[in-house]
KEPABA-729591 format. One record per atom (N, C-alpha, C): atom name; x, y, z. Coordinates in steps of 0.05 Angstrom, whole numbers, plus 32768, in hexadecimal, padded with zeros to 4 digits. Each point is the difference from the previous one (the first is absolute). Layout:
CA,X,Y,Z
...
This chain:
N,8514,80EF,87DF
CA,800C,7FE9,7FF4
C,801E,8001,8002
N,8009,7FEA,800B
CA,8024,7FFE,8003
C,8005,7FF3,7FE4
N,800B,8010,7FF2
CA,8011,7FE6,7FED
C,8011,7FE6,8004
N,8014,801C,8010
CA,801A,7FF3,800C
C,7FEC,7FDB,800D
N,7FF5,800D,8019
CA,7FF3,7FF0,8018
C,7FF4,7FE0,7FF0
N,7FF5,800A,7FEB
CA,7FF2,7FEB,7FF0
C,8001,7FE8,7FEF
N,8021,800D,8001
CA,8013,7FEC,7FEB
C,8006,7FE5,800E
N,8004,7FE2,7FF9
CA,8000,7FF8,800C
C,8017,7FF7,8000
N,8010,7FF5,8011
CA,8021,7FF6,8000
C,8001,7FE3,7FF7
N,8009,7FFB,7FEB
CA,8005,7FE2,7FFB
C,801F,7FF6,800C
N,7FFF,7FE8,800F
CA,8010,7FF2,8009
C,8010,7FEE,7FF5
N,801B,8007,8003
CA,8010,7FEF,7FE6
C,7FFE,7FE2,800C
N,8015,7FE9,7FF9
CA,8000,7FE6,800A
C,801F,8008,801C
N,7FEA,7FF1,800D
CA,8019,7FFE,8015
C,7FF8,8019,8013
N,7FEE,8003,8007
CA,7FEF,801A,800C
C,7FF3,7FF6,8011
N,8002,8003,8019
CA,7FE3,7FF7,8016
C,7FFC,801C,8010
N,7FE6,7FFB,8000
CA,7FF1,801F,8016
C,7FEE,7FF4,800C
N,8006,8008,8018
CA,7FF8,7FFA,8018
C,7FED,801C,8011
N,7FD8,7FFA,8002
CA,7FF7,801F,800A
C,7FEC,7FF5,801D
N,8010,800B,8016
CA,7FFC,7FFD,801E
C,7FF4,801B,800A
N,7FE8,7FFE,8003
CA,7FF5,801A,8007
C,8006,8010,7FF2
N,8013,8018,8008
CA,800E,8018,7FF9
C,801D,8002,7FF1
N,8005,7FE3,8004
CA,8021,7FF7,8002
C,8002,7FF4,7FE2
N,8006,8009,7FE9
CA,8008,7FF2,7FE9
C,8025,7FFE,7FFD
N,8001,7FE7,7FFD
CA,801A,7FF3,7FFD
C,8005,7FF2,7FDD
N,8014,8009,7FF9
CA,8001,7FF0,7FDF
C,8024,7FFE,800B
N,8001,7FDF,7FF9
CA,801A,7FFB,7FF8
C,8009,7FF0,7FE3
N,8012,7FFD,7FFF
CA,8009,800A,7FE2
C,8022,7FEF,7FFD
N,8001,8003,7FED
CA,802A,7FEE,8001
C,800E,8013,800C
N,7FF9,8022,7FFD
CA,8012,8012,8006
C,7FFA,8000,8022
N,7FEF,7FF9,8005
CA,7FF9,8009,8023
C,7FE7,7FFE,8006
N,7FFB,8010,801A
CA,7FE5,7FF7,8010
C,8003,802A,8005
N,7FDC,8000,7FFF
CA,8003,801C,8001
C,7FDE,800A,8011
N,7FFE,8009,800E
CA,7FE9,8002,8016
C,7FED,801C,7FFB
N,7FE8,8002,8000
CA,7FF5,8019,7FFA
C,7FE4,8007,800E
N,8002,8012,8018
CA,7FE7,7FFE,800F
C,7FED,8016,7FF3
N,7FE8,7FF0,7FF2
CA,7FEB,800E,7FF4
C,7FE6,8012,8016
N,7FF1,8016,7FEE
CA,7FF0,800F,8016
C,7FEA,7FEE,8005
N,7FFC,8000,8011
CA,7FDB,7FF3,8007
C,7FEB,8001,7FE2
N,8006,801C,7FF1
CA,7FE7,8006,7FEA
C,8009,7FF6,7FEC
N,8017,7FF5,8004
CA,8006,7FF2,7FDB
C,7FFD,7FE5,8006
N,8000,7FEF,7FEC
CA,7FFC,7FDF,8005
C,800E,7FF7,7FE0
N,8011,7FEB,800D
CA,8017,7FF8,7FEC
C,7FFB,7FE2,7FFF
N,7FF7,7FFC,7FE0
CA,7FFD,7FD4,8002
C,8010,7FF8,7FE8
N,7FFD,7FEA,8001
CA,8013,7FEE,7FEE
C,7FF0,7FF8,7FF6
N,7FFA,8004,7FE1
CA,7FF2,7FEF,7FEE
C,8012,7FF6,7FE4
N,7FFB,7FEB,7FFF
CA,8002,7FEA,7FE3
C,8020,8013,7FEE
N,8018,8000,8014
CA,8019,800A,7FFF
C,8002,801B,7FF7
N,7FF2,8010,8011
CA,8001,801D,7FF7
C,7FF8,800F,802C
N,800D,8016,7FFA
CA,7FEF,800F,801E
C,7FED,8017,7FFE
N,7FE4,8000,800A
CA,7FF8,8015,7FFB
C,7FF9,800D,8018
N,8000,801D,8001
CA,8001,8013,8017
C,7FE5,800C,7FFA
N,7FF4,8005,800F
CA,7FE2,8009,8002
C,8000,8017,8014
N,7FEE,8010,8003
CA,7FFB,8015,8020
C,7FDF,7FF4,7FFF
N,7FF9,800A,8019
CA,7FE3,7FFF,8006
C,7FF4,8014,8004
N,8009,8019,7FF5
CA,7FE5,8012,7FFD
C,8012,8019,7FEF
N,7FED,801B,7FF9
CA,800B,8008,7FE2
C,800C,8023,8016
N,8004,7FF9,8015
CA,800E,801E,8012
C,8018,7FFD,7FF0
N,8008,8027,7FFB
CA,8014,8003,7FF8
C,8021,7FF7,800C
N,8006,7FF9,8020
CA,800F,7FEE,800C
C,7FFE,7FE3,7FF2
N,7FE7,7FF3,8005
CA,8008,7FE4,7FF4
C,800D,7FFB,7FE7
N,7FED,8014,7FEE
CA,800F,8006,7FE1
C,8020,8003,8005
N,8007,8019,800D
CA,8024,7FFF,8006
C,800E,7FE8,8003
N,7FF6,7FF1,8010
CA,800D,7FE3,8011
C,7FFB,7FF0,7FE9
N,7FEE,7FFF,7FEF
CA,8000,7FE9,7FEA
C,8011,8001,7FF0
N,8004,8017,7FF9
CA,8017,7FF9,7FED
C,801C,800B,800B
N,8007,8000,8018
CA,8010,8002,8013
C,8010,7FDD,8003
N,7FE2,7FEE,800D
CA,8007,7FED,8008
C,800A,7FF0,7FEA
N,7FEB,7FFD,7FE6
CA,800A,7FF7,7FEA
C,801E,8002,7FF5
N,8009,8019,8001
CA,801D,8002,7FF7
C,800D,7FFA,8015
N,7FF8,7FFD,801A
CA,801C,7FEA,8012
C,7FFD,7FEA,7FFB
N,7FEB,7FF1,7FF9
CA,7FFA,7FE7,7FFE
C,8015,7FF7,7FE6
N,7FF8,8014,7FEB
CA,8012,7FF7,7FE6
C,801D,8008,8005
N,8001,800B,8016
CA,802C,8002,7FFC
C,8001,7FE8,800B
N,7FF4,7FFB,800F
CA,8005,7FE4,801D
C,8001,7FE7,7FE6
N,7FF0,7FFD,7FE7
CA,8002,7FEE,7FEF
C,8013,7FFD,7FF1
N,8007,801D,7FF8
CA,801A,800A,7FE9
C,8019,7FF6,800B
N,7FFC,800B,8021
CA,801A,8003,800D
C,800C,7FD9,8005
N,7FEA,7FF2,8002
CA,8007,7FE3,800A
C,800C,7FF1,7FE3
N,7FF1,8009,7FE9
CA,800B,7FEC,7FEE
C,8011,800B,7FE6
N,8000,801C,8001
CA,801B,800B,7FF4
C,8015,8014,8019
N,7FF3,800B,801C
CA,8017,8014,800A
C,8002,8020,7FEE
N,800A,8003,8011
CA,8003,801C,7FFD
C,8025,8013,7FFF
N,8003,800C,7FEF
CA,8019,8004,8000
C,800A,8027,8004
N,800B,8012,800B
CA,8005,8012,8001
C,8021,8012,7FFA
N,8009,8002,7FF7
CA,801F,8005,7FF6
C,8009,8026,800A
N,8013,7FFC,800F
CA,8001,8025,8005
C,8021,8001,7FF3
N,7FFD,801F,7FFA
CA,8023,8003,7FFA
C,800C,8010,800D
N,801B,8005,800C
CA,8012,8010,8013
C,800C,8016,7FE2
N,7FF9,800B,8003
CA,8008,801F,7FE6
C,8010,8013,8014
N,8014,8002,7FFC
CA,8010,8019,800D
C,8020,7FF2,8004
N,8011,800F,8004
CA,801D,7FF3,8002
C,800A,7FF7,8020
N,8006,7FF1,7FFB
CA,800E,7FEC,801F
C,7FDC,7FF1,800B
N,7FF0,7FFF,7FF5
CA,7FF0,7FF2,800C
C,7FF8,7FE7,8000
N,8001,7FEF,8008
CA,8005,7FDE,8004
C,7FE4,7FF5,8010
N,8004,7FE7,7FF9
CA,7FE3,7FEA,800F
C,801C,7FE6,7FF8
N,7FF3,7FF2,801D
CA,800A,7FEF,7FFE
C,7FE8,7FE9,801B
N,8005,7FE0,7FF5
CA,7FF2,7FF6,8019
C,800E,7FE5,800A
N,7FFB,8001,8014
CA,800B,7FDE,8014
C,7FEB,7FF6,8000
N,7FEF,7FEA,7FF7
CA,7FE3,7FF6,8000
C,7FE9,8017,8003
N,7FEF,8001,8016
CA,7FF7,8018,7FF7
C,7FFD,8016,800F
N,801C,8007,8004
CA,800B,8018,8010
C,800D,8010,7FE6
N,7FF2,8016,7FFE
CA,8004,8016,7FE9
C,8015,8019,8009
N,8014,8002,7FFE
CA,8015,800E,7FFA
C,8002,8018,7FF0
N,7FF6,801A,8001
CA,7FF9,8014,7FF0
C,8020,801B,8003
N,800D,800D,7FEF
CA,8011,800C,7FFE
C,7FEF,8020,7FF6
N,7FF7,800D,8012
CA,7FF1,8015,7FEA
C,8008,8021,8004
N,801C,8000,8003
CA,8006,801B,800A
C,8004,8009,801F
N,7FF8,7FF2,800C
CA,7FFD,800E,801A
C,8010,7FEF,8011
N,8007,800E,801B
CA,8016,7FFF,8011
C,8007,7FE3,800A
N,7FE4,7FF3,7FFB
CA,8001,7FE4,800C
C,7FF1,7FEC,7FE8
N,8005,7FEB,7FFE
CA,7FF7,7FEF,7FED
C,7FE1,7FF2,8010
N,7FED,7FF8,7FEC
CA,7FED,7FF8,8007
C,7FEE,7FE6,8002
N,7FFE,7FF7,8017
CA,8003,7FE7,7FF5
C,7FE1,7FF5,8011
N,7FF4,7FF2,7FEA
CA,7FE0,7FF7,800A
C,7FFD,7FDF,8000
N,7FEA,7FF9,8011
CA,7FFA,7FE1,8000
C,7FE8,7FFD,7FEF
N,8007,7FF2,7FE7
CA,7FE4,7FFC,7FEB
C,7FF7,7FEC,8013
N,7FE6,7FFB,7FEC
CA,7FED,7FEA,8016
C,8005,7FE0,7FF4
N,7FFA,7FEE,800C
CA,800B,7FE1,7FF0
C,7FEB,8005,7FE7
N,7FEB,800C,8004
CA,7FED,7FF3,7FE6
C,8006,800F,7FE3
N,8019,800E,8004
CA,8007,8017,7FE9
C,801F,7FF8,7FFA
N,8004,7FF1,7FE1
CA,801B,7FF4,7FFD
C,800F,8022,7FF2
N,8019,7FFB,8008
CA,8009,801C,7FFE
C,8020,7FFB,7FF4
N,800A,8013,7FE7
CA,8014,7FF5,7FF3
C,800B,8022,8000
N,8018,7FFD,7FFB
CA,800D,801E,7FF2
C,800D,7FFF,7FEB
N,800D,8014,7FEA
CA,8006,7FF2,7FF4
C,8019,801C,7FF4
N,8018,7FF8,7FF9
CA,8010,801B,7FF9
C,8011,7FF8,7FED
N,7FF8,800F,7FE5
CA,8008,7FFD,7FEB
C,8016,8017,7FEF
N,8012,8005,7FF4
CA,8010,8010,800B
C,7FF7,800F,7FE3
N,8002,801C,8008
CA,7FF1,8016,7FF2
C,7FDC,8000,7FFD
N,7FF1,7FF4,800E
CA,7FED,7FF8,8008
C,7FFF,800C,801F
N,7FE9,8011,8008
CA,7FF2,8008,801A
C,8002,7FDC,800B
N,7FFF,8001,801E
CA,7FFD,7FE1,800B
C,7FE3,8005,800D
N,7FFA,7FE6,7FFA
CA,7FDD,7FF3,7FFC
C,7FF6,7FF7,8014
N,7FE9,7FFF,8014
CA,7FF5,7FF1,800E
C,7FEA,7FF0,7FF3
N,7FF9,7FE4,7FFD
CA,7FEB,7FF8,7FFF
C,7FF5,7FF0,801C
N,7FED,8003,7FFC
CA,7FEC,7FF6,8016
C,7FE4,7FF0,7FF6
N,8003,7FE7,8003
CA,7FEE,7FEC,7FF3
C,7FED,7FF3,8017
N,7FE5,8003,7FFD
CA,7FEC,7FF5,8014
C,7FE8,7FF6,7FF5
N,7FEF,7FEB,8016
CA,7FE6,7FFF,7FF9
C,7FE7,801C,8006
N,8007,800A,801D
CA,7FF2,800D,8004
C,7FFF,8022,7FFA
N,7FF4,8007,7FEE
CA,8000,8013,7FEF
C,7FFA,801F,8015
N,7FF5,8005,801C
CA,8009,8014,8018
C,8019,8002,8001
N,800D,7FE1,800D
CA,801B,8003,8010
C,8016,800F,7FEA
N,8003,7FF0,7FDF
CA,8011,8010,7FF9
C,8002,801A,7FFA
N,7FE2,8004,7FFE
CA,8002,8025,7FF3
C,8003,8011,801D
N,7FFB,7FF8,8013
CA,800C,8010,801E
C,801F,7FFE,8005
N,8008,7FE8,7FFD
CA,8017,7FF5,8001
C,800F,8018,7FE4
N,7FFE,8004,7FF4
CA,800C,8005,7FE0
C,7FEF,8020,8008
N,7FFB,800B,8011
CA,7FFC,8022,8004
C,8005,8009,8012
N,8005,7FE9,8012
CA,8017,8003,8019
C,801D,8006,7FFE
N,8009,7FF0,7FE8
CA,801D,8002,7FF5
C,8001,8023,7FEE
N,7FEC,7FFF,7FED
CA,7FFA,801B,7FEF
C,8007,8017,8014
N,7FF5,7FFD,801C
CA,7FF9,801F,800C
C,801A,8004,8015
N,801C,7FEF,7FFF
CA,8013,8001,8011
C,8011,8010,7FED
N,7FFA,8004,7FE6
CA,800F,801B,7FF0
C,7FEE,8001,7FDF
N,7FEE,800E,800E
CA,7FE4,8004,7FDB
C,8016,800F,7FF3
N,8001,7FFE,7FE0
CA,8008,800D,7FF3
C,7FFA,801D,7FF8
N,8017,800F,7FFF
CA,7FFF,801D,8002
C,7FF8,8005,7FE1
N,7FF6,8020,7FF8
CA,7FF8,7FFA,7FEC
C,8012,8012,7FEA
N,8012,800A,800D
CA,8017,800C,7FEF
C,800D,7FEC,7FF4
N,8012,7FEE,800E
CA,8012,7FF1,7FF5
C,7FF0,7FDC,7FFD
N,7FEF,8003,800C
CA,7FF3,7FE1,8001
C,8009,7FF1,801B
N,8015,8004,8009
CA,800B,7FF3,8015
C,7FF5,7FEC,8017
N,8005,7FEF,8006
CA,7FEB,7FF5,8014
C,7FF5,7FE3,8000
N,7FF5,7FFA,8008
CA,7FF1,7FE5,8002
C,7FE8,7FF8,7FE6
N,7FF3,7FF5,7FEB
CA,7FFA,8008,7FED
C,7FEE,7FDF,7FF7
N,7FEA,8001,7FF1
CA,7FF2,7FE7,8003
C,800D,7FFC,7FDA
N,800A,7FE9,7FF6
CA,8004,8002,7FE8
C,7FF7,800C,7FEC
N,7FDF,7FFC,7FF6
CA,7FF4,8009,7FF1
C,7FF5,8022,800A
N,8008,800D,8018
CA,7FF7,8017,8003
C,8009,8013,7FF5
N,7FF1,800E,7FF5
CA,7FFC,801D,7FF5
C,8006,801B,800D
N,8013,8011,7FFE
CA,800D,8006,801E
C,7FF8,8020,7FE5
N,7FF4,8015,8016
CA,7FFC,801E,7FF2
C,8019,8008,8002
N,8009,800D,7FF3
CA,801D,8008,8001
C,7FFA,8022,8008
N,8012,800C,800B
CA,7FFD,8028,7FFC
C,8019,800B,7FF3
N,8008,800B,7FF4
CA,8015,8013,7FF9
C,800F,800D,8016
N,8018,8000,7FF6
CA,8019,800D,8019
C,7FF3,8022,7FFF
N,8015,8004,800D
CA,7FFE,8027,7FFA
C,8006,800C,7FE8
N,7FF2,8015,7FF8
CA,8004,800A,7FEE
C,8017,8014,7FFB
N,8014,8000,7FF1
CA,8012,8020,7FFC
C,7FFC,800C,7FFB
N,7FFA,8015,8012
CA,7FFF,801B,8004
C,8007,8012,7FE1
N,7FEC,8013,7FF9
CA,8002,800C,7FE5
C,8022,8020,8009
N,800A,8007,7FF0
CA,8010,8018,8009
C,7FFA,8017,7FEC
């Protein structure tokens, strides 16, 4: 029995889903968002809700059900509220800055860094003075930003002595202790 798989997704107003073979499409105010389902699951639209089914009880189809189910529900989340991710630059001289959505990164090293976000990911910086400077990254599609937003993370992860580094707002960073002085 899937829990997850079984639940059924209710559809806010202003929601259309669209299921073509394999091909489920839901667009939404925030966007249009595409999702190719397996052959063993089967996804319908009933009386403003979606329900996700498999056709037989193998431990694979079980995986995929409630696999497919939770793409189905970001693809809903993501169209009519979006999705938001925030990182912080922690360490001294380190800067973000952007020209539309060409990202401008200052992170210590010999050359500055600079990436092309994708159009479907609105992208802001933000530098506040005595304040680390902020990336947010605002989307419908709930993959692109968390790749997008650990792509940025892994061009300098935070060290765990001083924290230093690239850093997701709310993260919880293990800290270690410096060296110890030596007893005489």
């Amino acid at each position: 029995m899937s829990r997850i798989g079984n639940l059924p997704i209710a559809l806010p107003e202003g929601v259309q889903v669209t299921v073509a073979d394999t091909l489920v499409t839901i667009k939404g105010p925030l966007g249009e968002l595409t999702q190719d389902v397996d052959k063993r699951i089967s996804v319908k639209e009933e009386e403003g809700s979606i329900i996700v089914s498999r056709l037989s009880d193998e431990i694979k189809d079980k995986a995929f059900h409630g696999l497919y189910r939770s793409l189905v529900f970001n693809m809903v989340e993501g169209v009519t509220k979006g999705y938001t991710k925030e990182l912080e630059l922690v360490g001294v001289g380190y800067r973000a800055s952007n020209q539309g959505q060409v990202l401008e990164l200052v992170l210590g090293y010999s050359h500055n860094i600079i990436m092309e976000i994708p159009a479907e990911i609105k992208l802001e910086t933000t530098t506040e003075r005595g304040k680390p400077p902020r990336i947010t990254l605002k989307s419908h599609d709930k993959q692109l930003i968390g790749q997008i937003a650990a792509k940025i993370r892994s061009l300098r992860k935070p060290e765990p002595y001083k924290g230093k580094g690239v850093k997701y707002v709310e993260e919880v960073l293990r800290r270690k202790a410096g060296k110890a002085v030596a007893k005489s």
